[in-house]
Structures are given as C-alpha cells and as structure tokens.
N, C-alpha and C positions, 0 to 999 in steps of 0.2 A: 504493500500500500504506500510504503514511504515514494518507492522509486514512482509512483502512477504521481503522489501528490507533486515530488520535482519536476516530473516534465509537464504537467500543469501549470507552475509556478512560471517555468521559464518559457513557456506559450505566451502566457497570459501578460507577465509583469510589462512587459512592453506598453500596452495593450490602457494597461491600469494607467503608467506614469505617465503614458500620453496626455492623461487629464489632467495630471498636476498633483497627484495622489500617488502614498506610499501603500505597496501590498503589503499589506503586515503579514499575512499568513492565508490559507489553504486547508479547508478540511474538505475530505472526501467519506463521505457516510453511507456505507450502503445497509439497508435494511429493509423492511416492505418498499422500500419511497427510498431511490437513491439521491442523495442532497449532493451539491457542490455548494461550499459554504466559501464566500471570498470576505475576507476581513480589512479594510482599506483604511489610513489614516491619515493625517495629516495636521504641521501645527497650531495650528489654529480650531482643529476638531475638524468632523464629519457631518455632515448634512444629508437630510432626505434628497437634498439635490445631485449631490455626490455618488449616493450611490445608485442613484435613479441612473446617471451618467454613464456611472460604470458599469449595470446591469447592460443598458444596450449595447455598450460596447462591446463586453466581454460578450454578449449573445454573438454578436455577430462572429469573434474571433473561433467559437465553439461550432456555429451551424458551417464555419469553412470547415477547419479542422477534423471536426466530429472524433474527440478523442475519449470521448465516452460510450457504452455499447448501451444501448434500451434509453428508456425515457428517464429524466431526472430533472430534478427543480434546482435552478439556480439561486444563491440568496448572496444579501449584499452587505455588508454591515459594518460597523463601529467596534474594533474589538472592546469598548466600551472601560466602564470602571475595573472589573475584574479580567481585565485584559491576559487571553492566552498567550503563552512563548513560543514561540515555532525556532526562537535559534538564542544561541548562548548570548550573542551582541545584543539583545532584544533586552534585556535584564539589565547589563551596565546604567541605564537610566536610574533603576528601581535598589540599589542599591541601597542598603538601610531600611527599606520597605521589608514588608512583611507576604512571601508569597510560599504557595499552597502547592504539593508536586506528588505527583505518583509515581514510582520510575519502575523500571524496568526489571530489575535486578536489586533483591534486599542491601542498604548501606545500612548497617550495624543492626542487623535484620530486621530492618522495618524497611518498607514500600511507599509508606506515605507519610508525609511530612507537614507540618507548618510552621516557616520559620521564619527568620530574618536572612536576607541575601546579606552576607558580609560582604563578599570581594567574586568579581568575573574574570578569570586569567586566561584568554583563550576559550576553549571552551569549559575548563574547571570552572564550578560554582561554588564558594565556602558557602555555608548554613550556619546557624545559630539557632538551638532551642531548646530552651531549658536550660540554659548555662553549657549546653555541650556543643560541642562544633564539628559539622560533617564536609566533607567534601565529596562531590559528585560530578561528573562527566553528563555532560548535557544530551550526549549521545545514549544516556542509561536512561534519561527522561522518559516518561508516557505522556506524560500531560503536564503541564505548569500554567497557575495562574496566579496574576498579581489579586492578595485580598486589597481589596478596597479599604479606606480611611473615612471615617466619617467623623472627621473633630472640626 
C-alpha cells in the first residue's frame, strides 16, 4: 500500500502545487467504498475554496491516468488540528508539542504512544512520556498525529 500511496503522491503533487498549495499527505482506504483521501495545506490555512480547487484538478489528473482499478471517492481536506504525519520532516514544526503514534514494531514493548516530540534527527524521532524517553525511526510509524492544544 505504501508503494501504490508514493506513486500517487508523485502523480498528483505536481498537480496540487500548481494551485499554490502544499500536499501534506495521501491516504488510500480500501474497504466497502475505496477512499483516496488528499490532505493539502498551506500558511495561511485551507479553505473550502482550496480544496474545491484541488478536487477538480486532481479529478482531472486521475480520469487521465486512471491509477486506480473500480470506483472510488475522492476527498479533499485540511489535515486540520490533529494533523497526521506522512514523513519524519513533517514533525520538526511540532516539536515540544504533544503527539499521539502507533508504530509498527513494539519500542520498549508498547505500540502506542502519547508523548512529547523532543528532537527530529533525520528520520529518528526522540519521545518523552512519563519522564522516560524513546526513540523511534519514523519508518516503524503506522500512524502519527499531532494532539491538538486547546489553552
């Protein structure tokens, strides 16, 4: 699934920046109802115009290509408050922040996390939780979201 979401990403990204907008990330969902989920940002934020923008666009770049087999809904979206990571450089912002991770393979056998990002070195991530401090390869990741702040 990862390789189907990269050649996705580098179809599409083009495609996206045209408008002026950054792809943040890529999910492909199959289940009853196959999803392509594009996640788009930009600094100043995202608008229903934006991704209204990118929806046509990316349509069009999809009905060439047709890199998808059977029917599937496209969606367009803000990776929002709880913003997911799709790569290690995504996180450098969020540093000191507080974010949320499933990975792949138990680090001091747990799978799931909630911590503080200390430091991004490449692709190593430190953690912090609970006074204890983990490091993780973002390559072990399943999933990462930043938790949100509401102070």
């Amino acid at each position: 699934m990862a390789r189907k979401n990269e050649q996705l990403e580098n179809m599409l990204r083009p495609a996206v920046e045209s408008l002026g907008v950054e792809l943040w990330g890529i999910e492909l969902l199959r289940g009853k109802q196959t999803t392509l989920r594009l996640y788009i940002d930009k600094p100043e934020g995202v608008d229903v115009d934006d991704c209204a923008d990118v929806s046509h666009q990316v349509s069009g770049v999809l009905d060439v290509e047709d890199p998808i087999s059977g029917e599937y809904v496209l969606e367009v979206s803000s990776p929002g408050m709880d913003r997911p990571f799709f790569a290690a450089a995504q996180c450098e912002p969020y540093i000191g922040e507080r974010v949320q991770m499933r990975l792949l393979v138990p680090v001091a056998g747990r799978r799931k996390f909630a911590a503080t990002l200390l430091a991004v070195e490449g692709e190593t991530l430190s953690l912090e939780e609970n006074g204890e401090t983990f490091t993780v390869s973002f390559q072990e990741v399943d999933k990462a979201n930043l938790i949100p702040r509401f102070d």
